[in-house]
C-alpha positions as CSV (number, residue, x, y, z in Angstrom):
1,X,0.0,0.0,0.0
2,X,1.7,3.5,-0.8
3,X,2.0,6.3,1.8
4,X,-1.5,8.1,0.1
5,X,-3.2,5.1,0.0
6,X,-2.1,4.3,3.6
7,X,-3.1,7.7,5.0
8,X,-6.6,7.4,3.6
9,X,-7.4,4.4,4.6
10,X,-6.1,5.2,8.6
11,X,-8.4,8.2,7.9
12,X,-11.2,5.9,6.9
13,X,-11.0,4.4,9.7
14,X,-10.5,6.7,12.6
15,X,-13.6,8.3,11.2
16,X,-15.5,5.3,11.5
17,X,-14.2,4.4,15.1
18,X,-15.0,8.0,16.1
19,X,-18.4,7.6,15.0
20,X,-19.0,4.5,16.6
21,X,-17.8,5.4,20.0
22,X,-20.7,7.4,19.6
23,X,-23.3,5.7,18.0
24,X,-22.7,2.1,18.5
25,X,-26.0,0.3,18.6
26,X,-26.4,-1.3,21.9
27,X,-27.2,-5.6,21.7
28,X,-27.1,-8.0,24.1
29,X,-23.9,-9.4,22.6
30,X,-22.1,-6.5,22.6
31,X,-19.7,-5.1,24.8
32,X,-18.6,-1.4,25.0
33,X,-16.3,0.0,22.1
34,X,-13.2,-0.5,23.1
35,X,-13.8,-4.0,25.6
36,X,-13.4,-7.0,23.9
37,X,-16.3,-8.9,23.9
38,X,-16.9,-12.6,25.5
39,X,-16.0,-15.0,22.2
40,X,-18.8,-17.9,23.4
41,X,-21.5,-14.3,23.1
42,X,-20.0,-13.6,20.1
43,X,-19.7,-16.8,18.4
44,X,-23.7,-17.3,19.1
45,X,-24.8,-14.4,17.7
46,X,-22.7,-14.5,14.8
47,X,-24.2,-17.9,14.4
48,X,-27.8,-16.7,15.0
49,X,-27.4,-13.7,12.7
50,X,-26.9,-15.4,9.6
51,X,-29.8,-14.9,7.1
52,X,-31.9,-13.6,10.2
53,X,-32.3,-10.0,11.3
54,X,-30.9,-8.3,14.8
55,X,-34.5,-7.8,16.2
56,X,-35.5,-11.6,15.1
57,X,-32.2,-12.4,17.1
58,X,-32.3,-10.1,19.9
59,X,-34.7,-11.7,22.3
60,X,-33.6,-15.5,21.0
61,X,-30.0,-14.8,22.1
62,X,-31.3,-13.5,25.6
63,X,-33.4,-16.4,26.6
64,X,-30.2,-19.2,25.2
65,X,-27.8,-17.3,27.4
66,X,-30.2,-17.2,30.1
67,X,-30.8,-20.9,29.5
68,X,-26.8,-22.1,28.5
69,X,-24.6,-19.1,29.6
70,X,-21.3,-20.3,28.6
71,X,-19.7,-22.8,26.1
72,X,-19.6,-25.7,28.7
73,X,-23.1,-25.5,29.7
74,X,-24.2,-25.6,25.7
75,X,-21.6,-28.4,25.4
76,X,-23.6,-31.1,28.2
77,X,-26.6,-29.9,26.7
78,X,-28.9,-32.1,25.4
79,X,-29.0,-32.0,21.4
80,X,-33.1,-32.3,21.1
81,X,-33.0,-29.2,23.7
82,X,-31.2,-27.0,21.4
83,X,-32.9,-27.8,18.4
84,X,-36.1,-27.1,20.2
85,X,-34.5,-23.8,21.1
86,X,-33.7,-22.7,17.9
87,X,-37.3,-23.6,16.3
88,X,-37.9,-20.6,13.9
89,X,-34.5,-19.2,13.6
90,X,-34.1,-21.2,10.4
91,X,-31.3,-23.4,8.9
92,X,-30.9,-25.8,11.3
93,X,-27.7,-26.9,10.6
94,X,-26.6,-24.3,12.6
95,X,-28.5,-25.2,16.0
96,X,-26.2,-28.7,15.2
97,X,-22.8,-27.2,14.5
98,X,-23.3,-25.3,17.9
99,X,-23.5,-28.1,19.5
100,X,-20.4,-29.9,18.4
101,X,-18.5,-26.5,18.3
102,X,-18.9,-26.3,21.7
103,X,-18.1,-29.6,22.4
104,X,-14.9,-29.5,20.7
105,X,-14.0,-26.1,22.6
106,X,-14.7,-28.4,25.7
107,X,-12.7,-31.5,24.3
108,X,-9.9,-30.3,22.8
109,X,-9.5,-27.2,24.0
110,X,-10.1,-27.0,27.5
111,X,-13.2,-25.5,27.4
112,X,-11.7,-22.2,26.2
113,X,-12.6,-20.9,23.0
114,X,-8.8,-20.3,20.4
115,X,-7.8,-16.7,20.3
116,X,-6.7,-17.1,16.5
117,X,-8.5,-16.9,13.0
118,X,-6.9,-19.9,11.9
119,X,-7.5,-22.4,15.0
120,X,-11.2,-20.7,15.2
121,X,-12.1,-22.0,11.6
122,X,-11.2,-25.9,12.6
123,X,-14.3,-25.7,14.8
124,X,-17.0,-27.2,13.0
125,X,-19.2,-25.2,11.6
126,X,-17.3,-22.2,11.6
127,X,-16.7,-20.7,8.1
128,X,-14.1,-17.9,7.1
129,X,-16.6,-15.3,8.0
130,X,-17.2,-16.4,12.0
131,X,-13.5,-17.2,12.6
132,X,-13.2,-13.7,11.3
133,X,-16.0,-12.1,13.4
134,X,-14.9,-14.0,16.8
135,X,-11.2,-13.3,16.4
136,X,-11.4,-9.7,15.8
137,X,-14.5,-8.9,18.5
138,X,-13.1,-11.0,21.5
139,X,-9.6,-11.1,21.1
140,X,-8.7,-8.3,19.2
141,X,-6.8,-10.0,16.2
142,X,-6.4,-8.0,13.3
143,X,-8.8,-10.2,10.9
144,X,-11.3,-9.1,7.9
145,X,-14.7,-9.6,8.7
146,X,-17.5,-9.1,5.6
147,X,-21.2,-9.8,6.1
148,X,-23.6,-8.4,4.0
149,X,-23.7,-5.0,5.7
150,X,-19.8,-4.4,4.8
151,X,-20.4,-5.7,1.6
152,X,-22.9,-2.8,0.9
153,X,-20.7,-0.3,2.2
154,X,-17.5,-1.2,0.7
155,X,-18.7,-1.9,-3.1
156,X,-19.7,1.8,-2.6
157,X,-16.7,3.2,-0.9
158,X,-14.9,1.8,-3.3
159,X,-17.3,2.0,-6.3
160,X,-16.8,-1.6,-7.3
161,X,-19.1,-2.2,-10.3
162,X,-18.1,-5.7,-10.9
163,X,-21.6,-7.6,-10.1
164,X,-22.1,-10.3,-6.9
165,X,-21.1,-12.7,-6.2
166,X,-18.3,-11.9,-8.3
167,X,-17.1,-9.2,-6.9
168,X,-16.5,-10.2,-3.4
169,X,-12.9,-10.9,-3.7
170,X,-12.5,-7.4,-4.5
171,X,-14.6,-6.3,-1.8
172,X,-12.9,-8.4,0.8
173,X,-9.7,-7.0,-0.7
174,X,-10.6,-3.3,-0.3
175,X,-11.6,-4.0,3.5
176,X,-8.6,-5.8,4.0
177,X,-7.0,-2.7,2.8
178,X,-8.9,-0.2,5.2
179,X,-9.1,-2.1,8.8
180,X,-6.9,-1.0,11.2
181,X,-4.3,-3.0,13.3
182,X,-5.7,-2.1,16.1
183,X,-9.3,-2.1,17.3
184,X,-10.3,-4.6,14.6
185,X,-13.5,-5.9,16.1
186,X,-14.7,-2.5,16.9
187,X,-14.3,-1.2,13.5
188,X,-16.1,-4.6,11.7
189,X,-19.0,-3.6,14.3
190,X,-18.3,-0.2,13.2
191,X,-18.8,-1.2,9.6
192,X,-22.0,-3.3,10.5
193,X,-23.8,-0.4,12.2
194,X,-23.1,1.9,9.2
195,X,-24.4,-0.4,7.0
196,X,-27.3,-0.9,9.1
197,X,-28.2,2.2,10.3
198,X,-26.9,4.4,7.1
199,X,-25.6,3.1,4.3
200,X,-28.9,0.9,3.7
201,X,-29.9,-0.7,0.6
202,X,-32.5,1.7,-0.4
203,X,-32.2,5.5,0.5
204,X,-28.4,5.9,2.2
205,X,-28.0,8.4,4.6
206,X,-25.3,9.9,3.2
207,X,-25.3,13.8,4.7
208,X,-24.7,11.9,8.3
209,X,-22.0,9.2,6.8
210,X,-18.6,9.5,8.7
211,X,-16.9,8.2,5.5
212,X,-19.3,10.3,2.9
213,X,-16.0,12.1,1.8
214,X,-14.2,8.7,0.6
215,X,-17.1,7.5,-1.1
216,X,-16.8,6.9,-4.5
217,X,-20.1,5.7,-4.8
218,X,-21.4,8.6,-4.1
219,X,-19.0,10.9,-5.9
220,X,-20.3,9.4,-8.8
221,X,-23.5,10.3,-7.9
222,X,-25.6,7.1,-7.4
223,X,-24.3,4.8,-4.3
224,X,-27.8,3.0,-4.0
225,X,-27.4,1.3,-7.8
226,X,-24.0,-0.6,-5.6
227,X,-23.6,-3.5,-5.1
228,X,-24.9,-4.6,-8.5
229,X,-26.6,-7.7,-7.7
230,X,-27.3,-10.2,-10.0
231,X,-31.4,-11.3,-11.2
232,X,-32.5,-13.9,-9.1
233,X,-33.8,-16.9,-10.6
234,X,-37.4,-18.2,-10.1
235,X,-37.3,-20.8,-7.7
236,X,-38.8,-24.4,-8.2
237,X,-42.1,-25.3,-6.9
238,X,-42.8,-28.3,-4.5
239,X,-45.8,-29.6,-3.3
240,X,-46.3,-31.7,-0.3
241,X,-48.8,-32.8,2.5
242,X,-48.8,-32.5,6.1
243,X,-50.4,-34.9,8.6
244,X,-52.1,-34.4,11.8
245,X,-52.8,-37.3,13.6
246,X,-54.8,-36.9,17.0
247,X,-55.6,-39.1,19.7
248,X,-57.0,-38.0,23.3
249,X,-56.1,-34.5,22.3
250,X,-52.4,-35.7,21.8
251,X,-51.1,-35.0,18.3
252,X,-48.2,-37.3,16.5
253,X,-44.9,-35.9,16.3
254,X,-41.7,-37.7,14.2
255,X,-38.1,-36.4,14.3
256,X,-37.1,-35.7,10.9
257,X,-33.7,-37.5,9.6
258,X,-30.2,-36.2,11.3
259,X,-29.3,-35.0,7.4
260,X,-31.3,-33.4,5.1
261,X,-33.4,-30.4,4.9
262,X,-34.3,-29.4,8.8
263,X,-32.7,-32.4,10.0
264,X,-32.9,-33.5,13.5
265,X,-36.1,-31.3,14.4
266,X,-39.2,-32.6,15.8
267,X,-42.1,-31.6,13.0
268,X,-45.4,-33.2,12.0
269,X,-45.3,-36.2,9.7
270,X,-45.2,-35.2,6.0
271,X,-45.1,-37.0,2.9
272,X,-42.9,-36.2,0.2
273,X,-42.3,-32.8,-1.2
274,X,-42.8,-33.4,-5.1
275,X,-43.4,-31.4,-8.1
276,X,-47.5,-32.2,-7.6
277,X,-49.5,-32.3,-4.5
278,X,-48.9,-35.9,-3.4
279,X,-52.1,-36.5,-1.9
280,X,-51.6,-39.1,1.2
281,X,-48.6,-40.5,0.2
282,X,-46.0,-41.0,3.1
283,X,-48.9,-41.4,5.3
284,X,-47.6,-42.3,9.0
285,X,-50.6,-44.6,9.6
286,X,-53.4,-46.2,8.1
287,X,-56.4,-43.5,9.1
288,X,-59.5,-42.1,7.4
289,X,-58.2,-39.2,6.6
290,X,-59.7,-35.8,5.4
291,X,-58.0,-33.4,3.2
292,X,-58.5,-29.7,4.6
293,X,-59.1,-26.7,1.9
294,X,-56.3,-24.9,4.0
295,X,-52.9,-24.7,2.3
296,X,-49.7,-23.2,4.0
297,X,-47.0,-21.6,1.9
298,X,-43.5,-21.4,3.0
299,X,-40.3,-20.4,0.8
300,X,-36.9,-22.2,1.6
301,X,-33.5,-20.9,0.1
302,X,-33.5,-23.2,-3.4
303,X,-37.3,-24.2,-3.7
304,X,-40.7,-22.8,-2.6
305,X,-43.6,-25.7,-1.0
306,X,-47.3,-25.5,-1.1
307,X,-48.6,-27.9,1.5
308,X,-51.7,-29.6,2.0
309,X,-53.2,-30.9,5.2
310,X,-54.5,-34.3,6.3
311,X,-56.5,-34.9,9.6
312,X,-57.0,-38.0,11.0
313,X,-58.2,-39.5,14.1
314,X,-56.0,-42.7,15.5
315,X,-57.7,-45.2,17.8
316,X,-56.6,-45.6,21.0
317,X,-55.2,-48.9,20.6
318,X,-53.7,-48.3,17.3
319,X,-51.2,-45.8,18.8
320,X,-48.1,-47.5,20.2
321,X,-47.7,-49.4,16.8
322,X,-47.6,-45.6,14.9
323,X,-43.3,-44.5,15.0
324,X,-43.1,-41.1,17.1
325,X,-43.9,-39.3,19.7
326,X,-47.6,-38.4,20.9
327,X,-47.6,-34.2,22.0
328,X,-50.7,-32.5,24.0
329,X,-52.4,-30.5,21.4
330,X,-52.7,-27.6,24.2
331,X,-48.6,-27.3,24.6
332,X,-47.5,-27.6,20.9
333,X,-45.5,-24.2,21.4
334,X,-43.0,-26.0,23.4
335,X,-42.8,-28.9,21.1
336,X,-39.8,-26.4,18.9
337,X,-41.6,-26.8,15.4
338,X,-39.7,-25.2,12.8
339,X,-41.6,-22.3,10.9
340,X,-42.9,-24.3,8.3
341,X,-44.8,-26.6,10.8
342,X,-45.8,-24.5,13.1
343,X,-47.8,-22.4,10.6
344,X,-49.4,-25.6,9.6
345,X,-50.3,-26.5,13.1
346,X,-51.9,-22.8,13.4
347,X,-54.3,-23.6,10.0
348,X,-54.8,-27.1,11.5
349,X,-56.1,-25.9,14.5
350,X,-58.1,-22.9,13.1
351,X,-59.7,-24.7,10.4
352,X,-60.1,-28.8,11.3
């Protein structure tokens, strides 16, 4: 880096950091600018964060920590627990990875979490990006941390036309070029909040930006057309059925399969998901069953399902033979049902 490009980019940055001592957004993760921040607080909300917004995460994070307060506790916790605590959050591989993240912090490290980018990405389930986020927020290593929120700001500070995903190199690049040595963690928060608060997708503050000056995004006149994003493709429609299966105001429950799409979580018995409505196939049980009008949508990442539901009633003595678990109708809530069945347990119950 020459001595101009060096000078700007310190600049850069002790704008940002003066800005945030100021304006930091205050989360339950979060320490104070300046205090490094506990890595197992960190590490979770990292975690949570991904595809899921602050206020989503916010009251989620406060009740785990209130439940497993530190990595050891999460570690002897049971599996079907967690996934039942993270019922809604979405992509459930995560709630799994926590799990075995913790327990190799426990195993192998003696229970205390690596200070370093590199030994932080052998955890399982930690990508470049969390390594990144931990190191830098609770121990202060210099390390370059991009979520989607840097990635904004920096295609426009920097003007980078190139369209995703293709231009992320460069955007990592030009971060790695602008974050300090020193208060690392503080200025990716930095970076976060500005993105957040400021530099949004639509309509960027830009009169109140710290960094307007630098921005060659907005030099050229039109920041919001960055980062140039490319068309999304129509997603793939699947059809399926879900079954509810009640005896004595108890309803039937199944784990799904450890791998595979929402793996591990309790749910209500389904058939397959197909490219026409399957009718009863996948049935758990031989029933009379009744095919409601009700239909609940719900959109995964690669494919979006239209569901049917299927009511049965199971006779009393037919009901230890039927794989799975029987749940009281009136304490579903605290069964952990991922989104997708929990809005068909809602329709169920309003429209059965």
């Amino acid at each position: 880096m020459d001595a101009k490009r060096s000078s700007t980019a310190a600049t850069i940055a002790d704008r940002l950091l003066a800005w945030y001592d100021v304006h930091a957004r205050a989360l339950p993760w979060r320490y104070q600018p300046g205090i490094a921040a506990d890595p197992y607080r960190v590490w979770l909300s990292e975690v949570m964060l991904q595809q899921t917004t602050v206020a989503a995460v916010a009251p989620r994070f406060t009740a785990w920590v209130a439940r497993w307060p530190d990595v050891a506790s999460l570690a002897a916790a049971d599996e079907s627990a967690v996934m039942a605590a993270w019922a809604g959050l979405g992509y459930y591989a995560r709630a799994r990875n926590l799990v075995k993240a913790a327990r190799a912090v426990v195993a192998d490290h003696d229970g205390v979490f690596p200070s370093s980018e590199a030994a932080l990405a052998t955890l399982p389930g930690l990508g470049a990006y969390t390594a990144a986020a931990v190191a830098a927020m609770a121990f202060g290593e210099r390390a370059v941390v991009v979520d989607a929120n840097v990635e904004r700001v920096v295609a426009r500070l920097f003007a980078i036309a190139a369209p995703l995903p293709a231009a992320r190199p460069a955007i990592r690049a030009a971060t790695d070029s602008i974050t300090p040595a020193l208060r690392a963690g503080d200025f990716a928060q930095a970076m976060m909040d500005l993105g957040s608060g400021l530099c949004t997708t639509r309509k960027p503050r830009c009169l109140l930006c710290p960094i307007a000056e630098d921005c060659r995004g907005r030099a050229a006149g039109d920041p919001e057309r960055l980062p140039v994003k490319r068309a999304k493709l129509p997603k793939p429609q699947r059809h399926g059925t879900i079954f509810w299966l009640e005896n004595d105001n108890r309803i039937l429950l199944v784990t799904r399969p450890a791998k595979g799409l929402l793996g591990g979580m309790r749910a209500l018995p389904t058939g397959p998901w197909a490219d026409t409505p399957p009718g009863i196939d996948g049935a758990p049980a031989a029933a009379d069953w009744r095919m409601l009008d009700a239909h609940v949508s719900h959109g995964f990442t690669h494919f979006d399902l239209e569901l049917r539901l299927a009511v049965a009633q199971a006779a009393g003595h037919e009901t230890a033979a039927i794989e799975g678990e029987w749940w009281p109708v009136d304490d579903l809530a605290a069964a952990g049902l991922p989104t997708v069945f929990a809005k068909a347990a809602d329709a169920m119950r309003r429209d059965r």
